[in-house]
N, C-alpha and C positions, 0 to 999 in steps of 0.2 A: 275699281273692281272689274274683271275678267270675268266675262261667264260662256261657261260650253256651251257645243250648242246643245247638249240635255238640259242643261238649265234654262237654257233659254224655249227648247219646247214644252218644259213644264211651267213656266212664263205665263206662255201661250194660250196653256190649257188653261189653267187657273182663271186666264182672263175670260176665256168661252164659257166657263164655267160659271162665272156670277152672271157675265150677261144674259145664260139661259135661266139663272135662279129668279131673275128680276121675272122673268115670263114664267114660271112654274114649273121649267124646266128643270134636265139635269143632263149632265153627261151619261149617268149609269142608264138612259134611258136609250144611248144608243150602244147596243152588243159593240162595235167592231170597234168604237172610240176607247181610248184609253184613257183614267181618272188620273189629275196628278196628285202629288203631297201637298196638302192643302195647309198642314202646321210649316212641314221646308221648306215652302214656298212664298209664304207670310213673314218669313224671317229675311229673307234674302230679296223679296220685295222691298222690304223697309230700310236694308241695306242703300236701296237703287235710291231710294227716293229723297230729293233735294226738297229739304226742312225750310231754310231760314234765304231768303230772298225777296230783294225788296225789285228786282226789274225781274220778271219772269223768263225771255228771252235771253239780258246777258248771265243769268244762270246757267242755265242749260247750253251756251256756250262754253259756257268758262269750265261746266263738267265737263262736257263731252270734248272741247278742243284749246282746255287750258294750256297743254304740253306745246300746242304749236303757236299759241297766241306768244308764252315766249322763245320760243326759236323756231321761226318761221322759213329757214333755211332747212330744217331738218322734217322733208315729206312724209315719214316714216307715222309721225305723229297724227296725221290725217288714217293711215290705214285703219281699218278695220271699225271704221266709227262714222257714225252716222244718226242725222238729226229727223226724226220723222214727224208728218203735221198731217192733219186731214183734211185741212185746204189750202187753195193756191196761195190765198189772201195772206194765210200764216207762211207759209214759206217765203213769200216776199218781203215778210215782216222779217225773217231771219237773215236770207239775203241782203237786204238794207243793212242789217247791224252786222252781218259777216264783213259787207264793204266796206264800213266805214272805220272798220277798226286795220283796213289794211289801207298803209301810208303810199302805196305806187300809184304812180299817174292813171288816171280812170280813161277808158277807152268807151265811146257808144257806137255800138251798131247797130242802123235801122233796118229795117226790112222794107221792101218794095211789092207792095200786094196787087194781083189783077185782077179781076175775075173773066172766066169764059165759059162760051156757051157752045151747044152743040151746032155748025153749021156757021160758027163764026159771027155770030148776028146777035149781038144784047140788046132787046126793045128797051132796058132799064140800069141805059147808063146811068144817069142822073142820080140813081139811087146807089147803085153797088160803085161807087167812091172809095179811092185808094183809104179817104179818112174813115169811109165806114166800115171797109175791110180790117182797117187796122184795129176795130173795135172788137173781131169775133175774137173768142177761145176758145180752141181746139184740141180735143185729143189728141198731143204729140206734135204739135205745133208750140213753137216759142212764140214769148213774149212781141211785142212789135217793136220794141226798145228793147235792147239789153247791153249793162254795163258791166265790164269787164275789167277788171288789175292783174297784174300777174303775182301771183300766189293767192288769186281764186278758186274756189272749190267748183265744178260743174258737172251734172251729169246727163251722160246723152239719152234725149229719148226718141229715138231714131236708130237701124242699126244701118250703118252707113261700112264697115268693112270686117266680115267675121275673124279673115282670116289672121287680121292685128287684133283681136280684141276689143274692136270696136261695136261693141252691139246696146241697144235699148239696156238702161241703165249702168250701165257702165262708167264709174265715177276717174275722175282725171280732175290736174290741177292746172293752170294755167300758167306757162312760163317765157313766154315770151308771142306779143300781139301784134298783128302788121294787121295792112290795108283790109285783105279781104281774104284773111288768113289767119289760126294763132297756132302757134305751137303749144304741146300740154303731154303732161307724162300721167302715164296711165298707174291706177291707184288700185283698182279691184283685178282680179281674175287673173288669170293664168300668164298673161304680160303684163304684170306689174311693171313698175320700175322704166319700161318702155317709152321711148321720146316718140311723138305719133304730132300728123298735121293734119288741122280739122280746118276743109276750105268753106267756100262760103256757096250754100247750097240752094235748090229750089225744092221746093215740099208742094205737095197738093193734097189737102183734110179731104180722109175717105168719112169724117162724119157722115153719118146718115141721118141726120136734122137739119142739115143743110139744103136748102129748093136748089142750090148750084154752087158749081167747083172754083175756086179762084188758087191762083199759084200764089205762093209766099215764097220772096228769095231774100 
């Protein structure tokens, strides 16, 4: 099932709409907000929603990216579709069975974490350890491991070059991986279809919970 995007902003609404019912809320209580069809919308919800499932995960795979699972050659299949989670924890979960269900040779790269300080001087080597570094998670920072095949799904959260297409969420698939380098064709936005090379970079988390800055490359 296809849906506009009117459908999907009355989707949207609907879903605001019970969340403020639970508090005593309503949408009519704000003038500028718009009410959606709350019978149209109850239909075409139940349309969406997968019944009969005994792994939760490879459901919601197999709806959302059944067409590529069999032909995996054909990118086309990935567009316009996309799995959303509200923690990391589940996206890894999804990750995990997105990779395991793809048969190419698995690639790891690690990251190299420092930290530093103003003036060049850390009183607390000892403590800020590459192994302890490798433990934060950050806003916009990857993982400290990540494994990669090609005909993997990824998307960037960095923007690293506008004028390719390249910006913060912008999803690409992976087709071919070297040393410190992979190749990937871009899947969202206005360079679709574009072959693009994503090198191996250094990042530094502007968190501000952090007491100090260390570089991730």
């Amino acid at each position: 099932m296809v849906l506009t995007d009117d459908e999907l902003s009355e989707l949207t609404l609907l879903e605001i709409e019970e969340n403020l019912n639970r508090n005593g809320k309503s949408l009519r209580d704000f003038s500028i907000m718009p009410f959606p069809n709350i019978k149209n919308n109850q239909s075409v919800r139940e349309e969406l929603l997968i019944k009969e499932l005994h792994d939760p995960i490879e459901a919601i795979v197999q709806a959302i990216y059944g067409d590529y699972l069999k032909d995996s050659t054909d990118f086309s299949h990935l567009q316009g579709r996309i799995i959303l989670a509200l923690t990391t924890n589940i996206v890894e979960e999804f990750n995990h069975y997105m990779l395991s269900l793809n048969n190419n040779e698995m690639k790891t790269y690690l990251s190299s974490n420092s930290a530093f300080f103003k003036g060049g001087n850390n009183t607390f080597d000892n403590l800020h350890t590459p192994k302890f570094l490798a433990t934060i998670k950050a806003s916009g920072l990857p993982n400290r491991e990540l494994n990669f095949k090609e005909g993997c799904l990824v998307m960037l959260i960095q923007n690293i070059d506008h004028s390719a297409g390249l910006c913060n969420s912008t999803r690409l698939v992976i087709t071919k991986l070297g040393g410190k380098i992979f190749q990937a064709e871009v899947l969202s936005g206005d360079n679709t279809g574009n072959k693009v090379f994503i090198p191996k970079m250094t990042l530094t988390p502007s968190d501000a919970r952090l007491p100090f800055k260390f570089q991730w490359r």
